[in-house]
N, C-alpha and C positions, 0 to 999 in steps of 0.2 A: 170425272173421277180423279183425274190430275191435283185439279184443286183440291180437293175434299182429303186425296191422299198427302199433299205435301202441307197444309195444315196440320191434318192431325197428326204426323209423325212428330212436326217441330214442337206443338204442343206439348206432348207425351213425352221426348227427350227434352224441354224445358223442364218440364213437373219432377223429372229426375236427378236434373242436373243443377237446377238452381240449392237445394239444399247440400250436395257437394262444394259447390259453390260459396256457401255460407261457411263451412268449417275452414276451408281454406281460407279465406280474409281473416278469419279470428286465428289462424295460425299464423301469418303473417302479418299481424297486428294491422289489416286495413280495415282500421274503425273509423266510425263517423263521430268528429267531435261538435259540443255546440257551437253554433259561430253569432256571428250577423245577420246571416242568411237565412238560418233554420228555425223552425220549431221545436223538434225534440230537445231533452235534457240531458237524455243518457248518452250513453257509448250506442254506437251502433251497426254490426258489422256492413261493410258495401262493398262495392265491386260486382254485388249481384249479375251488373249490365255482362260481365264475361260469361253469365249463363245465356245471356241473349244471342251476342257475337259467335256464343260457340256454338248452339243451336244450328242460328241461320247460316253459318257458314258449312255444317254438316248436310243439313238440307239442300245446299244449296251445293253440294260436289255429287248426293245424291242425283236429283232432277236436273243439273246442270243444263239453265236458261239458256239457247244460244244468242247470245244477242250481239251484235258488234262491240259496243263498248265495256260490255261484261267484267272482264278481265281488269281493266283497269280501274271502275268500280270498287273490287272486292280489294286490290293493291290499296286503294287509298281510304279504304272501311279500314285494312289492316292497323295501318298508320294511324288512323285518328282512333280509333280502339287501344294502340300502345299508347298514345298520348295521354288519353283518358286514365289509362292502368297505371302509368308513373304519377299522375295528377293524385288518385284515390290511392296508392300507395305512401310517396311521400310529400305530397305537395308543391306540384312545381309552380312558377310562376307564371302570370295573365300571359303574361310574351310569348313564353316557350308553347304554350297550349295554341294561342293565334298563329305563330308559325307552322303550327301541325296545323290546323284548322285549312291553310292558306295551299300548304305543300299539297296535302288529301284532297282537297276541290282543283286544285291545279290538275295531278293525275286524272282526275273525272274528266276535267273541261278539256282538256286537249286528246282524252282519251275517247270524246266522239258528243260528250255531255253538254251540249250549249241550250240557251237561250236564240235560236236564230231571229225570232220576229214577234211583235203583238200586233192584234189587229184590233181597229181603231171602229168607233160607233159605225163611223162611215160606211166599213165594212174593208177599208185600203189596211193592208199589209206595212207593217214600218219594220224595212228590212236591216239588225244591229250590225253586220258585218263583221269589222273587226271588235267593235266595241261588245259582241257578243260575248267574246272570253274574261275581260274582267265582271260584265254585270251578273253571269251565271258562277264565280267566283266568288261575287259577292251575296248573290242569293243564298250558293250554298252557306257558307260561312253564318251572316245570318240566319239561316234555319237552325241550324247546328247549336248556337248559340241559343234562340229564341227556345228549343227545346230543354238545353239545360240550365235556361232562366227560369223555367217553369217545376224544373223541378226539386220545389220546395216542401210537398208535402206527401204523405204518403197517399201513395200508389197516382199522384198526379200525372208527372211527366208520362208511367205507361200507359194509364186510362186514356190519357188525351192522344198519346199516341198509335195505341190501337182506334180509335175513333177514325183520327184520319188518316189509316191504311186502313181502315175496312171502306173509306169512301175511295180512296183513291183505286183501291184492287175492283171495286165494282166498276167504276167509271171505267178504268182500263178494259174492263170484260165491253164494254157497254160501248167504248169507242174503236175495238178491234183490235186491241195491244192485248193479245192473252199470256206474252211472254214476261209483262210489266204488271201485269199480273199477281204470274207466280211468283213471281218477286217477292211484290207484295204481302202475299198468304204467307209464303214462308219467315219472313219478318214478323207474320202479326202473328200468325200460332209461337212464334219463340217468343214476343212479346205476353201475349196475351197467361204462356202459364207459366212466366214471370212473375207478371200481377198476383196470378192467388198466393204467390208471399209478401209481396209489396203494399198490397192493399190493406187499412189500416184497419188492423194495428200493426205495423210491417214490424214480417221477421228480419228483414234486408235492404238494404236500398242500392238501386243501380249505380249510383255512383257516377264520374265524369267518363268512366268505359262505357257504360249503357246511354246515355242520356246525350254524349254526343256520337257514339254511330248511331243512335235512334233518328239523330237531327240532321246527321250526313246523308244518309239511307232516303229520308223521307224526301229530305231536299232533292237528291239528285232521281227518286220515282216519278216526282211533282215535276220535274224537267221533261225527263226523257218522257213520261207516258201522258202528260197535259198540256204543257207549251206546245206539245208537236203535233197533238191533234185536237185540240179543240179547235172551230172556224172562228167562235165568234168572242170577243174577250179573253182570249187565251190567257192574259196575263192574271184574271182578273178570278179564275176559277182554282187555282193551288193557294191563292190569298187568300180567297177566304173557307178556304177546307181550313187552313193554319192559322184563320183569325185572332183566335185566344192568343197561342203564342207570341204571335206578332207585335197584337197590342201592347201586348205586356211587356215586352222589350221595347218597342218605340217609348213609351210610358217612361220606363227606367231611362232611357237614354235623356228624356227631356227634363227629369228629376234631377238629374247627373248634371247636365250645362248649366239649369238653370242655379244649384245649386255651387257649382264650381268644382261640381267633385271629381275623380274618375271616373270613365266607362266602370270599373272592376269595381268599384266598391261598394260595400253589402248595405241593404237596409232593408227595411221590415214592412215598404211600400207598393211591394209586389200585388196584383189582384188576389193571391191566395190569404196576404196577410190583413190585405184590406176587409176582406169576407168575414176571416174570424174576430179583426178588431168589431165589425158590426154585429159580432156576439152569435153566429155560427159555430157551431162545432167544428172540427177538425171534419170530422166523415160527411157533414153536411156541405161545407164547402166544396168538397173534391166531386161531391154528387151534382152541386150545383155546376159546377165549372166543367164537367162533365157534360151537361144539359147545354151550354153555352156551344160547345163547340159540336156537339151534337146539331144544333140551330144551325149553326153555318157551313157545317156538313149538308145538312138538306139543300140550304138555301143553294151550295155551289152545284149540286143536282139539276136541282130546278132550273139552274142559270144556263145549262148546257143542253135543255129543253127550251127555252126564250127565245121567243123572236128579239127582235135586233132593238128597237124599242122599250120593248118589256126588260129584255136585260138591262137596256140603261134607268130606266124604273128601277129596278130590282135594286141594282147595286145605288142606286142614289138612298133608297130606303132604308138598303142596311147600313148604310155610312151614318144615318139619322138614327136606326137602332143601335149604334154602338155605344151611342150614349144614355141613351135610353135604358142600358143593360144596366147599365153601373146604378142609375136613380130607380131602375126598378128592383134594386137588391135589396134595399133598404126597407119595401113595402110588402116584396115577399119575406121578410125573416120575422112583420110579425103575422102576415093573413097566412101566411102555407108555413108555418112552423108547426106545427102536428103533422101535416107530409112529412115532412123532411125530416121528424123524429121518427120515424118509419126505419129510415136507414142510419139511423144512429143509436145501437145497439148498449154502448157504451153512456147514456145519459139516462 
């Protein structure tokens, strides 16, 4: 009943709060303009993501999880949430956002949040030590990031991210972390009725407030409640609950060198914009992409069911379907295009 109650309350003060939420950025002129990055055309209010942060932190002084590192958790949510808010306010700079990014995963990791070990086919332990504190650093950081790569289209970033906090809060229930859990639930009910404004045709977008505590958040659940108990691949089951994201930052990063450009700079080669250049709708893509990481939800499921074997199967397979995914886009947009006009209401 725990569960069931601290959803549905974040929920229900989401559905209430996120339209508050929306007057305010338009009182405060935090609009969304077009950029490089985006699709829309118009103005658009954001900042939404403070209807999420303020949910979950309500829910969360509610049910107050006792966990060890709890406390320094929500300190460095704070932090990368103000980050976010001056970002979708006035536009700060790639620097000053990766400094917060860095300070927030710094307070997690020293605050109890590491990466201690992956374990290896063999079944042997490789113990990080010290080098635990920058790799779980850089995990989070990248997450954080990979979440607000993604969110380019409406209601992406929270679809995807309710996807994988409904895997990871089950897996938690499933590996005996009920407190990583509630965590969880409470994150995904304030995400989750977010989305029914988000979702497009958004009245709102979260903004760099939502989209990196979403990425913080997710990063440091994917630590604390998978690295430390999965036996077997531990590293190898928050990877691909996060597959989509991930990709699609690696992607960007190899666009970026190969081209000579920055890390930060915008283009329209994202998987979301790849979808609609193959002549996708808007709402069809985010359904597809949806479906994608949906896929690799199960799959990391199943991986934590696998013998030792079969998991290395597993994961060889899906490294062969990730490419797979992208040449099978092309074949679904024209055989399952009457599906997929199903949820696109707007053609």
């Amino acid at each position: 009943m725990m569960y069931v109650g601290a959803f549905a309350l974040c929920f229900i003060v989401s559905v209430l709060l996120t339209p508050l939420v929306k007057k305010f950025a338009i009182k405060i002129g935090a609009v969304d303009y077009p950029n490089g990055r985006k699709i829309h055309q118009g103005l658009m209010p954001r900042l939404g993501g403070l209807a999420i942060v303020g949910t979950f932190m309500l829910g969360f002084m509610i049910f107050r999880p006792d966990l060890p590192w709890v406390w320094p958790v929500i300190v460095g949510g704070f932090i990368i949430a103000s980050v976010g808010f001056l970002d979708d306010r006035y536009d700060v700079s790639p620097k000053f956002k990766l400094v917060g990014q860095i300070v927030a995963a710094s307070i997690a990791v020293f605050g109890g949040v590491q990466i201690d070990f992956i374990t290896m086919p063999s079944g042997n332990e490789i113990q990080f030590g010290y080098f635990a504190i920058p790799l779980t650093i850089i995990w989070i950081v990248g997450i954080t990031n990979a979440i607000n790569l993604i969110d380019g289209l409406d209601g992406l970033a929270a679809g995807v991210s309710t996807i994988v906090l409904m895997t990871i809060s089950g897996l938690a229930v499933s590996m005996g972390a009920p407190l990583i859990a509630l965590m969880g639930l409470l994150l995904l009910g304030s995400t989750l009725g977010f989305l029914l404004y988000n979702f497009y045709p958004a009245k709102i977008f979260m903004g760099d407030t939502g989209s990196l505590f979403l990425g913080y958040m997710i990063a440091v659940l994917s630590v604390a409640g998978l690295f430390k108990n999965v036996a077997i691949f531990s590293l190898a089951i928050p990877v691909l609950i996060l597959a989509i994201p991930i990709l699609d930052t690696f992607l960007a990063i190899i666009r970026r060198f190969v081209n000579k450009q920055p890390l930060t700079a915008p283009d329209k080669l994202h998987l979301h914009h790849c979808l609609i250049n193959m002549g996708y709708s808007h709402r069809q893509t985010v359904i597809l992409i949806y479906g994608m990481s949906g896929f690799f939800s199960v799959a990391a499921i199943v991986l934590t069911r696998a013998t030792l074997w079969g998991s290395t199967l597993l994961i060889i397979g899906l490294l062969i379907l990730v490419e797979l995914f992208i040449e099978l886009a092309g074949i679904i947009s024209y055989k399952y295009r009457p599906l997929l006009n199903l949820f696109d209401k707007s053609r």
